[in-house]
MARBA-3410 file (N, C-alpha, C, O; in Angstrom, 1 decimal):
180
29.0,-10.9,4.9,27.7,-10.7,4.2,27.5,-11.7,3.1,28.4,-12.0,2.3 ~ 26.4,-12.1,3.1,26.2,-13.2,1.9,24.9,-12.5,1.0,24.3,-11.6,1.6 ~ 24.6,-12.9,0.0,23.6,-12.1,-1.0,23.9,-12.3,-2.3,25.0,-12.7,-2.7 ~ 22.6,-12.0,-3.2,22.9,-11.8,-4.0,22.6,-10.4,-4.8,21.8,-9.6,-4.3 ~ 23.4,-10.1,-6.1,23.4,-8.7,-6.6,21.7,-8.9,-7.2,20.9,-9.8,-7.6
21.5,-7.3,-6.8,20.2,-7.3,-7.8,21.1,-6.5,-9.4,22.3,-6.2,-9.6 ~ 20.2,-6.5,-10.2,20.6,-6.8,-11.6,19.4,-5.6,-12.3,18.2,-5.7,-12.3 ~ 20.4,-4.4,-12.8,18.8,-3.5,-13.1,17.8,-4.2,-14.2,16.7,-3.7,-14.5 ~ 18.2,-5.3,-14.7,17.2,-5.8,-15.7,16.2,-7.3,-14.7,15.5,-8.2,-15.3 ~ 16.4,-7.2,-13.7,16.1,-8.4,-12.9,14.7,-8.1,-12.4,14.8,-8.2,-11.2
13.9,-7.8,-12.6,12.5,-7.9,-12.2,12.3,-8.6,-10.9,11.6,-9.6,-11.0 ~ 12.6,-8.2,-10.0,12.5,-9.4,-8.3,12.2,-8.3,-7.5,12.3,-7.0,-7.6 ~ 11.5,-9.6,-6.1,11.4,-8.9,-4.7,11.5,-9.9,-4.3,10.7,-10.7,-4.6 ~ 12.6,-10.3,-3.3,12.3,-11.5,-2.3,12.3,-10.8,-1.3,12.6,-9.6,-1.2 ~ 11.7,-11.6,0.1,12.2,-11.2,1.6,13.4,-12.3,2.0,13.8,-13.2,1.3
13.7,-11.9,3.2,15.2,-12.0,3.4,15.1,-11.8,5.0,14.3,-11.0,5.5 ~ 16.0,-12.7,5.8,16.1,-12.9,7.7,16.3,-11.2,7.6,15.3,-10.7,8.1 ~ 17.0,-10.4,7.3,17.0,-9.3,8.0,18.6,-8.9,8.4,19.2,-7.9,8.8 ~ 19.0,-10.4,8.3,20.5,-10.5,9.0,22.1,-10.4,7.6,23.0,-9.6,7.4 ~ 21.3,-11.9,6.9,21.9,-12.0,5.4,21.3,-11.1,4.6,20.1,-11.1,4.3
22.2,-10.3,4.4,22.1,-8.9,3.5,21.9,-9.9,2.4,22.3,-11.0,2.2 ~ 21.1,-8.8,1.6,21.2,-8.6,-0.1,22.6,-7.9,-0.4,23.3,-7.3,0.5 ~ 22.8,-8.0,-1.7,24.0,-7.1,-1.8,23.1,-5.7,-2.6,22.4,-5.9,-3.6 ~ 23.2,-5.0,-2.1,22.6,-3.3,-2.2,22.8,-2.8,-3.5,23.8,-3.5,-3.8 ~ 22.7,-2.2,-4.4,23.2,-1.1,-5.3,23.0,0.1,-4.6,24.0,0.9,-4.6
22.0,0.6,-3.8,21.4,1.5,-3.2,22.1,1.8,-2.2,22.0,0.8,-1.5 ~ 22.8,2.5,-1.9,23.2,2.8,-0.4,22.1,3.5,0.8,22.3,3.6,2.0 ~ 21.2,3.9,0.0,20.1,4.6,0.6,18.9,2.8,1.2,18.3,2.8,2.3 ~ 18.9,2.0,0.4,18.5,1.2,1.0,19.4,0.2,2.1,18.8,-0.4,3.1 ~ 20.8,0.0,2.0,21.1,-0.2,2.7,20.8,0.7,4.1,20.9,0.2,5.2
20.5,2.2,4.0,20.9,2.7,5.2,20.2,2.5,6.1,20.5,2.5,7.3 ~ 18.3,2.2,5.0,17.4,1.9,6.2,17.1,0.5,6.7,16.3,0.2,7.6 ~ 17.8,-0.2,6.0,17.9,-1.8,6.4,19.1,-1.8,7.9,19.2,-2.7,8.8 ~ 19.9,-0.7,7.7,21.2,-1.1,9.0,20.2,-0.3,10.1,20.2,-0.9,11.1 ~ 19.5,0.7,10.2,18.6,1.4,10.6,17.4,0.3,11.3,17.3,0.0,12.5
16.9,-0.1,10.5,15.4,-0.8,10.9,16.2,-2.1,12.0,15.7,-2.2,13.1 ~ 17.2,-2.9,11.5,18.4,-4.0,12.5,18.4,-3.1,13.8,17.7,-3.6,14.8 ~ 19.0,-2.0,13.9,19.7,-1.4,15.2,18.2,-1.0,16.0,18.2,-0.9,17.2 ~ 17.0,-0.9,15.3,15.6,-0.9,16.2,15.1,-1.8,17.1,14.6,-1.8,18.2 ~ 15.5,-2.6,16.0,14.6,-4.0,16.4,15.8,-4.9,17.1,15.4,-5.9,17.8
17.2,-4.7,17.0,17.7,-5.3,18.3,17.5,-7.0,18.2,17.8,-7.4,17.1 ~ 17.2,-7.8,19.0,17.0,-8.9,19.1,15.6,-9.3,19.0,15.4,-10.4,19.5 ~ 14.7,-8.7,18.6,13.1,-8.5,18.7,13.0,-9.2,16.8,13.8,-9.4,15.9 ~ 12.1,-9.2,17.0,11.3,-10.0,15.4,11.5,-8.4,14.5,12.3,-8.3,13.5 ~ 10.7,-7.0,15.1,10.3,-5.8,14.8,10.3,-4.8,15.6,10.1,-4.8,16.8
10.6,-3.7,14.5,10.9,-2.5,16.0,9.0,-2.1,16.1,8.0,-2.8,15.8 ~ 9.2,-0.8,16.7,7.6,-0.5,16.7,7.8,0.8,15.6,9.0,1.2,15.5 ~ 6.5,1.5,14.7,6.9,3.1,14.1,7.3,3.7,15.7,8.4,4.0,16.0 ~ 6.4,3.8,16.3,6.8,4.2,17.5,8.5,5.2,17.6,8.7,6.4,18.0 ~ 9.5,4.3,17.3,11.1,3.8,17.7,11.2,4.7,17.1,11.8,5.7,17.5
10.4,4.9,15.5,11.9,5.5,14.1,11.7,7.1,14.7,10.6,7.7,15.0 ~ 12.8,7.4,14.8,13.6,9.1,14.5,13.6,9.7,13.3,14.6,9.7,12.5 ~ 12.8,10.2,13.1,13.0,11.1,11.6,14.3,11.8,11.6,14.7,11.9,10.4 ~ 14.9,12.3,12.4,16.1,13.1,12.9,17.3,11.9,12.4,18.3,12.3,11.7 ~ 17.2,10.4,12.8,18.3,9.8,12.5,18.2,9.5,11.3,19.4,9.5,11.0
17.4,9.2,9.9,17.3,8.6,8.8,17.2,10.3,8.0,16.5,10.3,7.0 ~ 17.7,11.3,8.3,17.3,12.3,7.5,17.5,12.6,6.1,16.7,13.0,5.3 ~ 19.6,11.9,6.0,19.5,12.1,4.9,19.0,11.0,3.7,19.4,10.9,2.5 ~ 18.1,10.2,4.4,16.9,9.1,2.8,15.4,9.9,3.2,14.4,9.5,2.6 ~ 15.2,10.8,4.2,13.7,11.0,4.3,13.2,11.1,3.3,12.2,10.4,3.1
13.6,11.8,2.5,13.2,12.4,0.8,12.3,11.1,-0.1,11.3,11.3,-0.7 ~ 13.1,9.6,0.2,13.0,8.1,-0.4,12.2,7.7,0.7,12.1,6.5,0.3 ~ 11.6,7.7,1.7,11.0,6.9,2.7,9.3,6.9,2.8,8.8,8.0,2.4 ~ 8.8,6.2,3.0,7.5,5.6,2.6,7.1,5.1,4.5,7.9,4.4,5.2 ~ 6.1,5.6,4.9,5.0,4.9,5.8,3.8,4.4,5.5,2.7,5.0,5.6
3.9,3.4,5.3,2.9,2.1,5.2,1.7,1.5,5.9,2.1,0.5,6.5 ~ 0.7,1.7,6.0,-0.2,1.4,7.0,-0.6,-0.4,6.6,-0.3,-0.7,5.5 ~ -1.2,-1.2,7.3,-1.3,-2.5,7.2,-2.4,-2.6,7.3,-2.7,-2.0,8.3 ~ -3.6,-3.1,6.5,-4.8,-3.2,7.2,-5.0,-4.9,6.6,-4.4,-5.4,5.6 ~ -6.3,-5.7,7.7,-6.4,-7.2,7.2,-7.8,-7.7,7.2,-8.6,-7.4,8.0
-7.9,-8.2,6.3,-9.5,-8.6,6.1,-10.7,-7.6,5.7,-11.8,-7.3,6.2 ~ -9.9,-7.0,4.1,-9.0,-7.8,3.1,-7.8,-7.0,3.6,-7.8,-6.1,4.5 ~ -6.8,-7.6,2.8,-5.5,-6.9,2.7,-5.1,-5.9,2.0,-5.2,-6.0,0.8 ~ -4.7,-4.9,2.6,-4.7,-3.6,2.3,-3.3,-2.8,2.8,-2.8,-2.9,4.0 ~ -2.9,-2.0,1.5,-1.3,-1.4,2.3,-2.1,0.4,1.9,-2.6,0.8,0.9
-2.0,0.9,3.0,-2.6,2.6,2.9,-1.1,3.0,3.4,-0.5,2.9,4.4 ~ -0.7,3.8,1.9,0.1,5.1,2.6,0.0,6.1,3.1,-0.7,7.0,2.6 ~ 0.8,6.1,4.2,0.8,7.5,5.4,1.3,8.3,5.1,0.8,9.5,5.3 ~ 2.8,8.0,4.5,3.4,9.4,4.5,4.4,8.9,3.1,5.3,8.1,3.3 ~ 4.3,9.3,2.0,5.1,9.6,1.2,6.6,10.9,1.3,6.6,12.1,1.6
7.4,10.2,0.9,8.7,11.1,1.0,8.7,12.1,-0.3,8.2,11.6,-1.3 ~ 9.2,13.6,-0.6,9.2,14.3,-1.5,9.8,13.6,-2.5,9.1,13.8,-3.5 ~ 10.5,13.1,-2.7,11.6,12.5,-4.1,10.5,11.5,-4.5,10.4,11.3,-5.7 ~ 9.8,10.9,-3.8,8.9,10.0,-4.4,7.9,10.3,-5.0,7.6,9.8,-6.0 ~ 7.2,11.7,-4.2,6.3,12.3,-4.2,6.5,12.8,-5.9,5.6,12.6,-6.7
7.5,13.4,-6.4,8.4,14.6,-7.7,8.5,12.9,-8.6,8.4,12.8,-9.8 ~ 8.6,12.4,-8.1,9.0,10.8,-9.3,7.2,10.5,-9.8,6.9,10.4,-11.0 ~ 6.6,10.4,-8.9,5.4,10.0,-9.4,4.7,11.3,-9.8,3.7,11.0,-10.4 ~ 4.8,12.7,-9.7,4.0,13.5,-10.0,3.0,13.5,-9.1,2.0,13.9,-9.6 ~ 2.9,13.2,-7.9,1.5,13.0,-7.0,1.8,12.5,-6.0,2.2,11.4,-6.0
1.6,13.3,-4.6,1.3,12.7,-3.7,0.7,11.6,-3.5,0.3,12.0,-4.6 ~ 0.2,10.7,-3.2,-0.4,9.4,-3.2,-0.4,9.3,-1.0,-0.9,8.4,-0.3 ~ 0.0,9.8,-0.7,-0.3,10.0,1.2,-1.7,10.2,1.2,-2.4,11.2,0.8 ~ -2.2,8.9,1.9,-3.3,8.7,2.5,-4.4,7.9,0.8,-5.5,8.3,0.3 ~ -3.7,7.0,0.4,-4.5,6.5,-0.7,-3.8,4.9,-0.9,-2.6,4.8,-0.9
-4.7,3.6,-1.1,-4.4,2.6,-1.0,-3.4,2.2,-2.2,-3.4,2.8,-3.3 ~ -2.8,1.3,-1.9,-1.4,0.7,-2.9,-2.7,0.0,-4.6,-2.6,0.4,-5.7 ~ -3.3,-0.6,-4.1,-4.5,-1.3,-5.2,-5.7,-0.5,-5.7,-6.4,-1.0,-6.5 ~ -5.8,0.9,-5.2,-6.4,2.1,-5.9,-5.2,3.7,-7.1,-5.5,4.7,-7.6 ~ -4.1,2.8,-6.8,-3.5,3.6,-7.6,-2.9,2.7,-8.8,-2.8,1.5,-9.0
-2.7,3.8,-9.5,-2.3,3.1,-11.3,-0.8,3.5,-11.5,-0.7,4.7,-11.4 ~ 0.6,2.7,-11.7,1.6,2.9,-11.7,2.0,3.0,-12.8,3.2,2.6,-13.0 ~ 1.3,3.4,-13.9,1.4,3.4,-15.6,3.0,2.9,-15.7,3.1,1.7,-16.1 ~ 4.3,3.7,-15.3,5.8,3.3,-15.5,6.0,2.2,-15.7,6.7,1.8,-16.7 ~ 5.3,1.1,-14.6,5.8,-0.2,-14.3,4.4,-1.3,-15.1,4.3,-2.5,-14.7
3.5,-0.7,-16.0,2.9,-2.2,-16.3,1.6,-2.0,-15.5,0.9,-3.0,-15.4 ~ 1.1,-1.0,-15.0,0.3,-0.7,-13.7,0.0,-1.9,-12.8,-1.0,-2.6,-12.9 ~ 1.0,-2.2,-12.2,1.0,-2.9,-11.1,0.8,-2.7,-10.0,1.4,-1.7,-9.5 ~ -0.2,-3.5,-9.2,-0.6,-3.2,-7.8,0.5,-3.6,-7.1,0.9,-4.7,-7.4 ~ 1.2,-2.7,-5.8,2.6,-3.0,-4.7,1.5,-3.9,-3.8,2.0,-4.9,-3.2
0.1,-3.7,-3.7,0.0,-4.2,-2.2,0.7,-5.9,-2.2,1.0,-6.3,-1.1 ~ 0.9,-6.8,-3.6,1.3,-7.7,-3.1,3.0,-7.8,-2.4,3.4,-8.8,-1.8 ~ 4.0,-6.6,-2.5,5.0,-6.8,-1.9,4.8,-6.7,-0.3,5.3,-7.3,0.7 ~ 4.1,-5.9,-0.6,3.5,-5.5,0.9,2.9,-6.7,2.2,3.0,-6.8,3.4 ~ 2.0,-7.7,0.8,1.2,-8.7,1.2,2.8,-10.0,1.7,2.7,-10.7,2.8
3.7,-10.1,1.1,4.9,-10.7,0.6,5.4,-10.3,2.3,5.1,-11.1,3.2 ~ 5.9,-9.4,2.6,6.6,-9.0,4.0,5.7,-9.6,4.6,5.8,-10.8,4.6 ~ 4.7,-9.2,5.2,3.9,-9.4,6.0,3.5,-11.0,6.1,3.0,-11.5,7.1 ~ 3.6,-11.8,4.9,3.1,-13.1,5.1,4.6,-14.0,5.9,4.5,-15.0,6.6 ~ 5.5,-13.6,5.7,6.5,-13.9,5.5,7.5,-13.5,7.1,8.3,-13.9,7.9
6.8,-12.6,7.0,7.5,-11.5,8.6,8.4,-11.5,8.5,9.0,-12.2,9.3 ~ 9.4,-10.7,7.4,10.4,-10.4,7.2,10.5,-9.7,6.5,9.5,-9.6,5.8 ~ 11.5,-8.9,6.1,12.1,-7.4,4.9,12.0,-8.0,3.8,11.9,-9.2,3.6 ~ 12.1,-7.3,3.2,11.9,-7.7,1.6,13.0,-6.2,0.5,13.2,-5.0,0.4 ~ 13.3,-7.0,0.1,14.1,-5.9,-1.2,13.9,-6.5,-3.2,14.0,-7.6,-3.7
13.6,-5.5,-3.5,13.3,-5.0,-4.9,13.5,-4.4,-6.1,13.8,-3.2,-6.0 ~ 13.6,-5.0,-7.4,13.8,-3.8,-8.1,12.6,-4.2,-9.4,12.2,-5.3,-9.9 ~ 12.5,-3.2,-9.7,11.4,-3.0,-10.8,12.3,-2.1,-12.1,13.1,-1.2,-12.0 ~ 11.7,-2.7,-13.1,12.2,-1.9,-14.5,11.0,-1.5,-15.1,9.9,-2.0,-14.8 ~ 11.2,-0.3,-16.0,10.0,-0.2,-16.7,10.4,0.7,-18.0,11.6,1.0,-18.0
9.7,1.2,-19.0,10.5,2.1,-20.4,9.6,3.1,-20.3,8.3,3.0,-20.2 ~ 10.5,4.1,-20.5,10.6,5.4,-20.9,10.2,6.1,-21.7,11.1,6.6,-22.2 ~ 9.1,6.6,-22.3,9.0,6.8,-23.7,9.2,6.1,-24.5,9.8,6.5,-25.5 ~ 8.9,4.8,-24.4,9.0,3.7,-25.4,10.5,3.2,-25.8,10.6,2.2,-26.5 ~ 11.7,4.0,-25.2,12.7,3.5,-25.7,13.5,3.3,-24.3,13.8,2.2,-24.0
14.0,4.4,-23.4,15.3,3.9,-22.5,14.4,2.9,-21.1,13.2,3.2,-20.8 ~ 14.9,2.3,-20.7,15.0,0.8,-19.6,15.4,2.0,-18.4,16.3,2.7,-18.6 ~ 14.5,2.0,-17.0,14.5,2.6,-16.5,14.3,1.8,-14.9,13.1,1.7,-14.6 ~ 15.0,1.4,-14.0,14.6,0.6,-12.9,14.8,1.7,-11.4,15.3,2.8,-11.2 ~ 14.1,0.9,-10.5,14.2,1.6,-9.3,14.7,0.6,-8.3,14.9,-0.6,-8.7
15.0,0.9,-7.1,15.5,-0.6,-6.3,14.5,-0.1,-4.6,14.5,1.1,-4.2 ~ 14.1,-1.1,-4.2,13.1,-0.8,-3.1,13.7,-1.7,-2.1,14.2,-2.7,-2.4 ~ 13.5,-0.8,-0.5,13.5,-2.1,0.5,11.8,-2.0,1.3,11.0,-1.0,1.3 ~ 11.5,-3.1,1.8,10.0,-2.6,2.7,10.9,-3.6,3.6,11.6,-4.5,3.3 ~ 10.4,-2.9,5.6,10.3,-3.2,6.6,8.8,-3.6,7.4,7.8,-2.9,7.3
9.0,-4.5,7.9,8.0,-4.6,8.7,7.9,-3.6,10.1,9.1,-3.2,10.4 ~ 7.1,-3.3,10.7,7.2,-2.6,11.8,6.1,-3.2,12.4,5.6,-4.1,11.8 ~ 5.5,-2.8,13.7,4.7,-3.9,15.0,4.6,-2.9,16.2,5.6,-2.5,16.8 ~ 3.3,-2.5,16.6,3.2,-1.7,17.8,3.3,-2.3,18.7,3.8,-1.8,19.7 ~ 2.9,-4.1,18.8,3.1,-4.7,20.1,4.1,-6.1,19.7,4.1,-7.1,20.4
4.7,-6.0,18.8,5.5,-7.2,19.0,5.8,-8.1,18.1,6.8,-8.4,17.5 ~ 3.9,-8.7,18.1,3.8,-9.7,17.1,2.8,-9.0,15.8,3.5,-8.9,14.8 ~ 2.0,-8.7,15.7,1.1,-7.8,14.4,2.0,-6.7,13.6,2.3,-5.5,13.9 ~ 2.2,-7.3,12.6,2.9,-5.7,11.7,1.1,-5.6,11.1,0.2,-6.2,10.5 ~ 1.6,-3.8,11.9,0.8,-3.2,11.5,1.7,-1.9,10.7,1.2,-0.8,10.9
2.4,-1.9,10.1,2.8,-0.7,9.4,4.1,-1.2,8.9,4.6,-2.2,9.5 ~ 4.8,-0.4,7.7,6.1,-0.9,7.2,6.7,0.5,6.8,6.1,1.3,6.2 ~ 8.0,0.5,7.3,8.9,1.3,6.1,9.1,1.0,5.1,9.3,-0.2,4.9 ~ 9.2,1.9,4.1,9.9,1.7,3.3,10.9,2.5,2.5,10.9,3.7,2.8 ~ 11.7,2.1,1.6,12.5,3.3,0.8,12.1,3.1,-1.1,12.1,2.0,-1.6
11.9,3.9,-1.5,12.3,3.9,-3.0,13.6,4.7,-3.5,13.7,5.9,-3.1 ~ 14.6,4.1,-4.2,15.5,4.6,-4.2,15.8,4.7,-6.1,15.9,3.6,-6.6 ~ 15.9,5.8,-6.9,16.5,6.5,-7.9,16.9,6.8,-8.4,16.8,7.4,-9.5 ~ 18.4,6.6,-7.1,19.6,7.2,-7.5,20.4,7.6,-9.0,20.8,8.6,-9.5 ~ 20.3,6.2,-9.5,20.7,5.6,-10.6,20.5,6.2,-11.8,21.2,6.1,-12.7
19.0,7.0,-11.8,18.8,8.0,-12.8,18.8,9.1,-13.3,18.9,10.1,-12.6 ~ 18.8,9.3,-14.4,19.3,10.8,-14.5,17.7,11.9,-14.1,16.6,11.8,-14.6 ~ 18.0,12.5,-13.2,17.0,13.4,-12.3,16.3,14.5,-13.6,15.3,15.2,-13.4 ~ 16.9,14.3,-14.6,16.1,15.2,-15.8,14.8,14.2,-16.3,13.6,14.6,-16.2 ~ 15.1,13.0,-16.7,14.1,12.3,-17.1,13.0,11.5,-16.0,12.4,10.5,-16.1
13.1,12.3,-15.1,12.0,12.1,-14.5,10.4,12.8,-14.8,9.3,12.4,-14.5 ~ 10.9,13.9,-15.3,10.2,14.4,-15.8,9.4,14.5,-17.1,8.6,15.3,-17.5 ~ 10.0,13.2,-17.5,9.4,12.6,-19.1,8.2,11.3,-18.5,7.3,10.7,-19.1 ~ 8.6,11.4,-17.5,7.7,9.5,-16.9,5.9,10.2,-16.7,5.4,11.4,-16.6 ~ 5.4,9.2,-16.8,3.5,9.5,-16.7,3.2,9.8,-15.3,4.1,9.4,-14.5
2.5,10.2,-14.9,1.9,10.6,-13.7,1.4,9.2,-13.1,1.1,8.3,-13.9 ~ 1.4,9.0,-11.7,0.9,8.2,-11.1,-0.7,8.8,-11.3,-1.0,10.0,-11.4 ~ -1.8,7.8,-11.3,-3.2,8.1,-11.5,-4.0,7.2,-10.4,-3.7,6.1,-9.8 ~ -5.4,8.0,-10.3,-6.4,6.9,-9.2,-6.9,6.0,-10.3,-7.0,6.3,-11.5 ~ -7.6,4.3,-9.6,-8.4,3.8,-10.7,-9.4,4.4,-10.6,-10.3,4.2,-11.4
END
């Protein structure tokens, strides 16, 4: 495996073959990057079609379904996972990535990681920092998949958000995710 470490102070997302790992902090994103490989097989992309909720059970909690829309570009979430859902204070299932406010992080719009896979046709991994109540440094580490009903069009992405790393009390100090 070749890669490099992400770094909780490192502000990045690249995409990546899919093949040459990143080196993970997350084992939860590793799980769905060895996951999303064993779909897609020798293929570019698996289809949502493929995924088993049954096999990725224990990250469901961290997993994200992504809808793709083009002209303009647009990432709509389908299905938000509970642990994400309890991190942001808000469901956000069925509301665009560029209509929500991520106060934590700087309110940054995702659709461009989203835009980033897709231009790219390949996975992508992430980490974001952001402060706490003005004083503790607080990061998350993300993977996004591309996925494809017929082959060549990603039309939808997995994803994971993963928070292992934090202490599960102070989550409840962080701002609510908001609409613009």
């Amino acid at each position: 495996m070749t890669g490099r470490a992400l770094l909780p102070d490192d502000d990045s997302f690249h995409t990546f073959d899919g093949l040459n790992l990143p080196l993970f902090r997350s084992s939860r994103c590793a799980t769905l990057l060895r996951y999303w490989n064993q779909l897609r097989g020798n293929r570019a992309f698996p289809a949502r079609s493929e995924i088993d909720p049954g096999a990725i059970k224990p990250i469901l909690p961290h997993v994200l379904l992504v809808g793709i829309e083009y002209e303009p570009f647009r990432a709509l979430y389908r299905l938000i996972g509970t642990e994400i859902a309890r991190f942001a204070k808000f469901d956000f299932t069925g509301r665009y990535a560029d209509a929500l406010v991520f106060q934590d992080d700087g309110a940054e719009d995702w659709t461009r990681y989203y835009r980033e896979v897709v231009t790219s046709r390949r996975p992508g991994i992430g980490i974001n920092h952001w402060t706490v109540e003005g004083n503790f440094r607080r990061w998350i580490e993300f993977i996004i998949c591309p996925l494809s009903g017929d082959g060549t069009r990603i039309d939808q992405c997995i994803a994971l958000e993963d928070y292992e790393h934090m202490n599960p009390t102070e989550i409840d100090t962080l701002p609510a995710v908001s609409e613009h």
